[in-house]
C-alpha positions in Angstrom: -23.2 6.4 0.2 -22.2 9.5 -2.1 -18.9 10.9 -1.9 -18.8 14.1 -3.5 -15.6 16.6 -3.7 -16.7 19.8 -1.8 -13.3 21.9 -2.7 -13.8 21.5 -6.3 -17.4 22.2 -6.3 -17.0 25.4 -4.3 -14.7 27.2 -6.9 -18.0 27.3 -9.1 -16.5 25.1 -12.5 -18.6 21.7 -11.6 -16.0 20.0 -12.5 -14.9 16.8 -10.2 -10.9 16.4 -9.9 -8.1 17.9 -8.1 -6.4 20.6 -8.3 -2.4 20.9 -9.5 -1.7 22.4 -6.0 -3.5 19.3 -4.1 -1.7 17.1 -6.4 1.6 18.6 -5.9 0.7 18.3 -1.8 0.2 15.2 -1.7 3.2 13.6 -4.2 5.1 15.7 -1.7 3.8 14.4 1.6 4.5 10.7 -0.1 8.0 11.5 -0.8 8.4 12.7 2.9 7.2 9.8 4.2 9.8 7.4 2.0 12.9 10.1 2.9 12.3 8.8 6.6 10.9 5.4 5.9 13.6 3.7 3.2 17.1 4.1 6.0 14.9 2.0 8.3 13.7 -0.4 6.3 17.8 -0.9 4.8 18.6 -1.5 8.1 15.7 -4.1 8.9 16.7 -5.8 5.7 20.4 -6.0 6.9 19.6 -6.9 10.2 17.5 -9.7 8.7 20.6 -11.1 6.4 22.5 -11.7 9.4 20.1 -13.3 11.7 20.2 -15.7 8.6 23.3 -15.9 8.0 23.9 -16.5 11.8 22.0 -19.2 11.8 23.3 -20.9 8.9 26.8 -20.5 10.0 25.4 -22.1 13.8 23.5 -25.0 12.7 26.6 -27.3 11.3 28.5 -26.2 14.6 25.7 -28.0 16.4 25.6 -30.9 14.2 29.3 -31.7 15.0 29.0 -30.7 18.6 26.0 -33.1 18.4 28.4 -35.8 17.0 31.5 -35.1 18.9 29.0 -35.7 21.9 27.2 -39.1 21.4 30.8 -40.3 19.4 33.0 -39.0 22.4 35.3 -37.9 19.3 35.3 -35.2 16.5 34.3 -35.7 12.6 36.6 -37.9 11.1 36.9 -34.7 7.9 34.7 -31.9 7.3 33.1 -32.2 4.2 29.7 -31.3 2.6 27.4 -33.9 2.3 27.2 -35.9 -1.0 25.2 -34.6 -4.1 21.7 -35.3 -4.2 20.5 -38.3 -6.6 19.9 -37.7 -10.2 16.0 -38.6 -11.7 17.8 -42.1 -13.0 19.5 -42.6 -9.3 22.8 -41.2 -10.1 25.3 -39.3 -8.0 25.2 -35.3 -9.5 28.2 -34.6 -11.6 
């Protein structure tokens, strides 16, 4: 398959490229594109942070509803879990 540039051809050089003018078209039709692309891609991103954040915040709550139900009581304190063990089987400082 040959793939040959007919515009550049026709203005008799023989030359293959493109012209400043096509070049200048195109950066612009880029830039276009990202003006109305990038607001709706920041909002997907933030909407995105607080499904996460959501979530995070909605797992513990059902972990204690989850205890408070097969304990018939709440936690005794609400604390974070201990640190993990070190390489030699030691509590993290």
């Amino acid at each position: 398959m040959c793939l040959t540039l007919t515009s550049t051809l026709r203005r008799g050089t023989g030359a293959l490229g493109f012209s400043l003018l096509e070049m200048m078209a195109v950066v612009n039709l880029i830039l276009l594109l990202a003006v109305f692309a990038l607001p709706g891609f920041h909002s997907v991103m933030v909407h995105s942070h607080e499904v996460v954040l959501r979530e995070e915040l909605f797992t513990p709550r059902r972990q204690i509803d989850r205890f408070t139900h097969d304990y018939e009581r709440g936690p005794a304190e609400l604390t974070p879990s201990p640190p993990p063990l070190s390489p030699r089987g030691e509590r993290g400082a």
